[in-house]
N, C-alpha and C positions, 0 to 999 in steps of 0.2 A: 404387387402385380394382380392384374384383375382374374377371377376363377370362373372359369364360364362351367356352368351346370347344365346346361343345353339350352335350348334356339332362342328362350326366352329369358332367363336367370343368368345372371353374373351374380357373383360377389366381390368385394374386395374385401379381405380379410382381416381378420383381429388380428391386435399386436399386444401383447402380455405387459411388457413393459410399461407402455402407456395407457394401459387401459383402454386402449380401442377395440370395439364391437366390428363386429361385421356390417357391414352397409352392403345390403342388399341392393339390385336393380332388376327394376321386370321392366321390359322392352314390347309393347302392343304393337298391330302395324299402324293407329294412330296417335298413342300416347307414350310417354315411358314413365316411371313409377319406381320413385327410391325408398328404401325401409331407414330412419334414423339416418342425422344429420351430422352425429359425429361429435368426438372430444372439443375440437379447435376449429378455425378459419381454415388453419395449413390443413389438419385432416380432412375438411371438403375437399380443398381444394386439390391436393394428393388425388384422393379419389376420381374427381372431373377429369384430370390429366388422364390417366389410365383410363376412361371411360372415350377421352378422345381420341389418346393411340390407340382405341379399339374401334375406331369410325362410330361409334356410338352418339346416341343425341343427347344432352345432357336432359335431368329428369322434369318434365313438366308438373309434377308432384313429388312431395315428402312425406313420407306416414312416419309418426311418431311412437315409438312402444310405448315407451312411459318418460317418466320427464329426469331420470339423473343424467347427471353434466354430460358424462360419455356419447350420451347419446344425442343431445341438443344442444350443448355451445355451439355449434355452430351453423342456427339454424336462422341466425342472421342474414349470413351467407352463400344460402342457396340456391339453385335458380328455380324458379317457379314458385309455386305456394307449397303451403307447410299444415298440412293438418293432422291434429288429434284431439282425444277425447278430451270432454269436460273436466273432466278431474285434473289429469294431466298439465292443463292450461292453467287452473286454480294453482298446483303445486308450483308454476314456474313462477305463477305472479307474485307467490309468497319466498320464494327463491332472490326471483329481482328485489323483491322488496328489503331481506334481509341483506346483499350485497350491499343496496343503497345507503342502510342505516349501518351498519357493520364496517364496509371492508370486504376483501376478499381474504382476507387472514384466514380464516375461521373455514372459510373452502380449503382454499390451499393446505390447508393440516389437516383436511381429511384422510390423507393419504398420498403418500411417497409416489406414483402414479401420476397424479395431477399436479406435483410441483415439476415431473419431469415435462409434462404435455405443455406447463407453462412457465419453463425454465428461463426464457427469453424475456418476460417480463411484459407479455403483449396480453392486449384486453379481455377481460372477462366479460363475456355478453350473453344476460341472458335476456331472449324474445321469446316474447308470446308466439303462439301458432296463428297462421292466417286463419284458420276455419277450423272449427270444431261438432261433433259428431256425439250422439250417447248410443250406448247398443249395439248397432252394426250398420256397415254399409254396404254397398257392391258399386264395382265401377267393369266396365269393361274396355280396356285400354287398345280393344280394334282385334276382336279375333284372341283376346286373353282378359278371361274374365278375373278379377280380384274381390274374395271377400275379406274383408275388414270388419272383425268383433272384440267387443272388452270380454276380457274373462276374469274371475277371482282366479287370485294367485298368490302364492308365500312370499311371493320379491315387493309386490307396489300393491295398495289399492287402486292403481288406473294404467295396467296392462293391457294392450292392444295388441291381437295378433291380427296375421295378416297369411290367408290359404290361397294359395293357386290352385281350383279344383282341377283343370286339366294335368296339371305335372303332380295332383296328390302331392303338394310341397306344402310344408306349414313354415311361418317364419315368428318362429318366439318369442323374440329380443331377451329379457334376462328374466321373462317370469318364472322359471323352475329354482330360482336360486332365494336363498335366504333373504332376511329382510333386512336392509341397511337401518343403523348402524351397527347392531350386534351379529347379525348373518344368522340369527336364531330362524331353524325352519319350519312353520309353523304343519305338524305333518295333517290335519283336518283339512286347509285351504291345498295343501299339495294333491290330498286325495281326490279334492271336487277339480283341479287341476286335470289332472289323471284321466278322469270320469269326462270332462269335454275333450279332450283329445282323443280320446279313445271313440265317443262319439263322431268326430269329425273323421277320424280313421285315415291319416295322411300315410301314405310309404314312407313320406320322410323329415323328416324337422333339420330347422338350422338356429341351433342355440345365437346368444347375441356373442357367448366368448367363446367358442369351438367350432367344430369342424360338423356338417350336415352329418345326423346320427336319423338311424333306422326307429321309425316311433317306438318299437318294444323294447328300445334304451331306454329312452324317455319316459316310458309308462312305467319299467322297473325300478326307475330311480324315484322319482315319485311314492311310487308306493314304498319306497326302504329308504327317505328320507334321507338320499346319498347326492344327490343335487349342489 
């Protein structure tokens, strides 16, 4: 079900199970703006459904955090264009590329998670982003401004957050968390982590696997490498 955070934020929330992230949506009075694309096809499309029992418009953009599966299989799928950073884009094209030579074995035994997301046996697709970005952006989506910047962080080197300076809201996706494959968390990149957030000074963050936390979680965990 979709979690309305007020006049401008929904979410639709993570699922533990299958490793689904939060998908974010900001709603401008002329554009709308989704965070991360999603495990699968069904997880967009889950999503759009409760976007439209909400008289909602489906999103005219996709921002990408960083490029693991959870977040972009299903960015096929979306409506509108799909962008993120350079890096990001690099990592998918070396992702499609080892699907093509591989298989998808070698995904699937990442983890118990993604055999369940793709228990049915339906395709693995991974796309490139329509459009990509270095550094930051700003969009104004009609009366709600978006900033979009890469930050270093302990999870990717091509983390993208994404602040709504009116509602003070940061949206994270998974850079506070360890680094795949070993979940080792690097505490140097957590601290310079730390140090932009704290700079940006949000009221509030929404992790990619939990529930919107008050930034002085976020900055404690960081600094105590408890992420």
């Amino acid at each position: 079900m979709l979690k309305k955070l007020n006049e401008r934020l929904w979410v639709y929330p993570f699922e533990e199970e299958r490793d689904r992230p939060n998908l974010s949506y900001i709603k401008g009075d002329k554009f709308s703006l989704a965070v991360d694309a999603g495990h699968s096809a069904d997880h967009i499309r889950e999503f759009y459904d409760a976007l439209k029992n909400e008289g909602l418009p489906l999103p005219s953009l996709t921002v990408i955090t960083h490029w693991h599966w959870d977040h972009t299989l299903a960015m096929h799928a979306v409506n509108g264009l799909t962008l993120a950073n350079e890096t990001t884009n690099l990592h998918l094209a070396e992702f499609a590329k080892r699907i093509k030579e591989e298989g998808t074995a070698f995904f699937l035994d990442w983890d118990e998670s993604i055999k369940k997301e793709y228990a049915d046996g339906k395709e693995v697709i991974v796309t490139l982003a329509d459009m990509t970005f270095t550094g930051e952006m700003n969009f104004d989506l009609g009366n709600c401004p978006v900033h979009i910047f890469q930050a270093e962080s302990p999870h990717t080197d091509d983390s993208t957050l994404i602040y709504l300076p009116d509602d003070e809201f940061l949206i994270l996706g998974d850079c506070t968390g360890g680094e795949f494959p070993s979940w080792t968390f690097d505490q140097a990149k957590g601290d310079k982590l730390a140090e932009t957030i704290t700079k940006i000074n949000p009221k509030t963050c929404l992790p990619g696997h939990w529930n919107e936390l008050p930034t002085e979680y976020i900055i404690k965990d960081l600094l105590e490498g408890e992420c």
